[in-house]
ZAMARGU-4260 file (C-alpha; in steps of 0.2 Angstrom, whole numbers, plus 5000, padded with zeros to 4 digits):
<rodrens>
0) 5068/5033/4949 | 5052/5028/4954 | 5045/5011/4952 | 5028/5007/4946 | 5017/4992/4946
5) 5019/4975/4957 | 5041/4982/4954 | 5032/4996/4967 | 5030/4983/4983 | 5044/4971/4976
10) 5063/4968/4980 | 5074/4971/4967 | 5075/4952/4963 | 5053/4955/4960 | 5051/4945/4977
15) 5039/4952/4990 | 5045/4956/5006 | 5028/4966/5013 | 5026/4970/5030 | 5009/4969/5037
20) 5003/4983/5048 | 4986/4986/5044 | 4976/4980/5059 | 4963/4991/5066 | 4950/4983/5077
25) 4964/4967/5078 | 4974/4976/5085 | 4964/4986/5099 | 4959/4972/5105 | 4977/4964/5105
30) 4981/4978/5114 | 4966/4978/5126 | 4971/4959/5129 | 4986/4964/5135 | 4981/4977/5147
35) 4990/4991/5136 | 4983/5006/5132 | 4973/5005/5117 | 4966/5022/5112 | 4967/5029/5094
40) 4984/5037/5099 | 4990/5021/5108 | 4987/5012/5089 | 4997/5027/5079 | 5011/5026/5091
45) 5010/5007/5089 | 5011/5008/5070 | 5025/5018/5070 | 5035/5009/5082 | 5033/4994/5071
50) 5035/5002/5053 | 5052/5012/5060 | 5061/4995/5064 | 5053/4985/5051 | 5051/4996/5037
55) 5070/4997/5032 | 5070/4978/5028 | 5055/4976/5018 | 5050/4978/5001 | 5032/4985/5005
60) 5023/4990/5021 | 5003/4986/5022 | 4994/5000/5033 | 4978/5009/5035 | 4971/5027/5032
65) 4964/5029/5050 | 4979/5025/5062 | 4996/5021/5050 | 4998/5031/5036 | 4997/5049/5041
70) 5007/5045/5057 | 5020/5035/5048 | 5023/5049/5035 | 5024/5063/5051 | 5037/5052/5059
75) 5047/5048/5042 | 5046/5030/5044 | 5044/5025/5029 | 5061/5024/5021 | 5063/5031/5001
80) 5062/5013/4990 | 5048/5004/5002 | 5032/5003/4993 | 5014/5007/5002 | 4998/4995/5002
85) 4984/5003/5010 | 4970/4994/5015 | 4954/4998/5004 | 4939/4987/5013 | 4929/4995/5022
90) 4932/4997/5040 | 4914/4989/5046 | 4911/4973/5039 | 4894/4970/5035 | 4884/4953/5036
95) 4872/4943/5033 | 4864/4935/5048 | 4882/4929/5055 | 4890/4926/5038 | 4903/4940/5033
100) 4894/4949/5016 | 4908/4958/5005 | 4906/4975/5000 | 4914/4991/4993 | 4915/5008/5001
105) 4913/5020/4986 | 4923/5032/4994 | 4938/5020/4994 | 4943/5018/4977 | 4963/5015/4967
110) 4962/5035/4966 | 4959/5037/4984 | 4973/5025/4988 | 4985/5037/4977 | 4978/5051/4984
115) 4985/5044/5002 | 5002/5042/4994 | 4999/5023/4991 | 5008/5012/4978 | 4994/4996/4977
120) 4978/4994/4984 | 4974/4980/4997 | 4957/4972/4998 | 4951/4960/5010 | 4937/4949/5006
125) 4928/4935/5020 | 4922/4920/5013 | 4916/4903/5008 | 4920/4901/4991 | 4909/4884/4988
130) 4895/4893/4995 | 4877/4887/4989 | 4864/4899/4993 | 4846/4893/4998 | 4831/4902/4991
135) 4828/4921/4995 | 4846/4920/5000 | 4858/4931/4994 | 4872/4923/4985 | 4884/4927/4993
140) 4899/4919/4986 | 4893/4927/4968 | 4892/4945/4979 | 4912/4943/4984 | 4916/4940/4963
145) 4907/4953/4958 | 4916/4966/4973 | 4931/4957/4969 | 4930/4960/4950 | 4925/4979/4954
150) 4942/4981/4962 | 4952/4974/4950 | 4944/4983/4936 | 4945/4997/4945 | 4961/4999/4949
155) 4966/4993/4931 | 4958/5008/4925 | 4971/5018/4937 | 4985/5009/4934 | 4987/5004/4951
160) 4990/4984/4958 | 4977/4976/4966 | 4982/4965/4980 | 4968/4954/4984 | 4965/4945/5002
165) 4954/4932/5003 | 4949/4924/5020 | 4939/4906/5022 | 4924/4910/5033 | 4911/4894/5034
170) 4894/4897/5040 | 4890/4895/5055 | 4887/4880/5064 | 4901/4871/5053 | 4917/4866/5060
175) 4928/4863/5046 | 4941/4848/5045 | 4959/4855/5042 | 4957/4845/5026 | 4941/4856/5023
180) 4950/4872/5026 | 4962/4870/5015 | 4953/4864/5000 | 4941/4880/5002 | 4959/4891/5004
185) 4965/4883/4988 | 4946/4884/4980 | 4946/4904/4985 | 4964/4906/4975 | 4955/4896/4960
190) 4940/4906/4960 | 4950/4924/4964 | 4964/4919/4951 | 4949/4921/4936 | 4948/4938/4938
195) 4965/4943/4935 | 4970/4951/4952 | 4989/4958/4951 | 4992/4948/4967 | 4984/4936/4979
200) 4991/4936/4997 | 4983/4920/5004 | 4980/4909/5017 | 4993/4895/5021 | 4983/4878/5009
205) 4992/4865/5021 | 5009/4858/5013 | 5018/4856/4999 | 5004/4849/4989 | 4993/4862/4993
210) 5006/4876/4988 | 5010/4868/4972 | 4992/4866/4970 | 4989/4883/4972 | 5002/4890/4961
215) 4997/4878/4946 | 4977/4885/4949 | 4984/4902/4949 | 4994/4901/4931 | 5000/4919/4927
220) 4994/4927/4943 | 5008/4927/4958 | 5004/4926/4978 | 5010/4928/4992 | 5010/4918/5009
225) 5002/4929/5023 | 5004/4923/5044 | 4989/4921/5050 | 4997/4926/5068 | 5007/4908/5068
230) 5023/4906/5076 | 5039/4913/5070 | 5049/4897/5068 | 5032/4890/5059 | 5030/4903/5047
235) 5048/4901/5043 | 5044/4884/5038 | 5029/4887/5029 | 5037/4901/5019 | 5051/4889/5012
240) 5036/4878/5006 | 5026/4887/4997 | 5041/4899/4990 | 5048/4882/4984 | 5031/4876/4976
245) 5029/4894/4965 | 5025/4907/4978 | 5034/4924/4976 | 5032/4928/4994 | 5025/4934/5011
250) 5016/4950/5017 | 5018/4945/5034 | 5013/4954/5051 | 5010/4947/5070 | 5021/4932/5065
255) 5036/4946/5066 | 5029/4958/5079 | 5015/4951/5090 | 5024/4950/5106 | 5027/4968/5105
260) 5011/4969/5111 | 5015/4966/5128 | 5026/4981/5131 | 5028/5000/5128 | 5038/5014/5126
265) 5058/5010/5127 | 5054/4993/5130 | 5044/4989/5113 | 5056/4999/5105 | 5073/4988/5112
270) 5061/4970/5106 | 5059/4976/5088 | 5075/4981/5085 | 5084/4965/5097 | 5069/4952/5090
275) 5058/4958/5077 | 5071/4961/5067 | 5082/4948/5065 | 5064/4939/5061 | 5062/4950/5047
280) 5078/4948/5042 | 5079/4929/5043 | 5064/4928/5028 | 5071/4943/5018 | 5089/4930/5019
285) 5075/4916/5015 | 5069/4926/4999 | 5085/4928/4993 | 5086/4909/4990 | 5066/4904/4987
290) 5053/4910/4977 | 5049/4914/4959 | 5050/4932/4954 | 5035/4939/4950 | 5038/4943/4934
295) 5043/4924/4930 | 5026/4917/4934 | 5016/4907/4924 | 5030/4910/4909
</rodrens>
């Protein structure tokens, strides 16, 4: 029987257990980086890799149109039971001077998203949520509501979940404080959280504090804890956090995977399946004994 809703991308104890493979331009240029191949071919085969060992584990696997889902589906990684996010931004970020400007591709809609055999939509949105705008500026930070309301809306009118991504971006010319960071990253959640999103996947807000500080801003709308790229044993500590202060869990990528990066063929394969997956496995054990169901929250 097929499960609908946030129950799509969920374990069977409503925790989330999503595995992040949606980078595109990220992940050419990890690629590039490493002096590894890094043509359109080179990031499907990559994807697949990945999705293949990791897949199996997780509750959900996040991935694009342009290099993960086709592939995946040729190469039957995807198992039966494993939900699909697909990412919904658009691929070219616009801006505003340097500042990130948050936009919609019409094309990209909660219908599109099930036409590519999708279970929730994933949107990705930069920016500074305490943003004033000066005059004959655009206001920016109203821009990403509005976007971000479309979404939800939109994809409540499918009956598809809306899994937001919000990303602190400061104008240019500000280095934040750490302190800073994580106010805006708990601000973003607030803000976010008004619109009714099914799910937030969010930046980590610092400590325990922030965490519970999040969850309290959120009331009825559950988040997840995403890795930024941090280490391994890091994340693992950061997950236990914020799934003990009210988080329901972790759409996670590079933290799992990243050092695959480094190799190819026979030789990536052998480190997902010796490495990357007793990582995976080690925070699915981790869910099994933190985190509140999603369906428990805000009751």
């Amino acid at each position: 029987m097929s499960r609908s809703g946030l129950d799509a991308i969920a374990d069977a104890n409503g925790r989330f257990a999503v595995l992040a493979m949606d980078q595109r331009g990220t992940l050419r240029r990890m690629l590039t980086g490493a002096g590894k191949p890094a043509e359109d071919d080179d990031l499907k085969s990559f994807k697949v890799d990945v999705i293949s060992a990791l897949a199996p584990l997780s509750s959900g696997v996040l991935t694009d149109t342009e290099f993960g889902v086709s592939a995946v589906r040729a190469a039957g990684a995807m198992p039966e039971g494993v939900g699909l996010l697909i990412a919904a931004e658009p691929v070219e970020k616009e801006k505003y001077g340097e500042e990130y400007r948050n936009v919609r591709d019409p094309l990209r809609t909660a219908a599109w998203v099930r036409e590519n055999t999708g279970d929730a939509v994933k949107f990705l949105v930069y920016w500074q949520p305490d943003r004033v705008a000066k005059d004959g500026e655009p206001d920016l930070a109203a821009e990403t509501m509005d976007v971000v309301r479309a979404v939800v809306e939109d994809c409540r009118a499918e009956g598809v979940p809306s899994v937001i991504e919000p990303l602190v971006s400061f104008a240019p010319g500000h280095t934040p404080t750490d302190e800073e960071r994580f106010e805006a990253v708990i601000l973003s959640a607030k803000r976010l959280a008004t619109l009714k999103p099914d799910l937030l996947k969010l930046e980590w807000p610092g400590g325990a504090d922030g965490c519970r500080r999040v969850t309290e801003a959120l009331g009825d709308v559950p988040w997840a804890l995403l890795s930024a790229g941090v280490g391994y044993e890091a994340f693992v500590e950061r997950c236990i956090t914020a799934l003990d202060a009210g988080a329901s869990g972790i759409i996670a990528g590079r933290a799992i995977w990243k050092e695959a990066v480094d190799l190819e063929g026979d030789e990536r394969r052998a480190f997902l399946a010796d490495v990357a997956v007793p990582r995976l496995q080690g925070l699915v054990d981790v869910l099994e004994k933190h985190g509140t169901p999603w369906q428990e929250v805000g009751a």
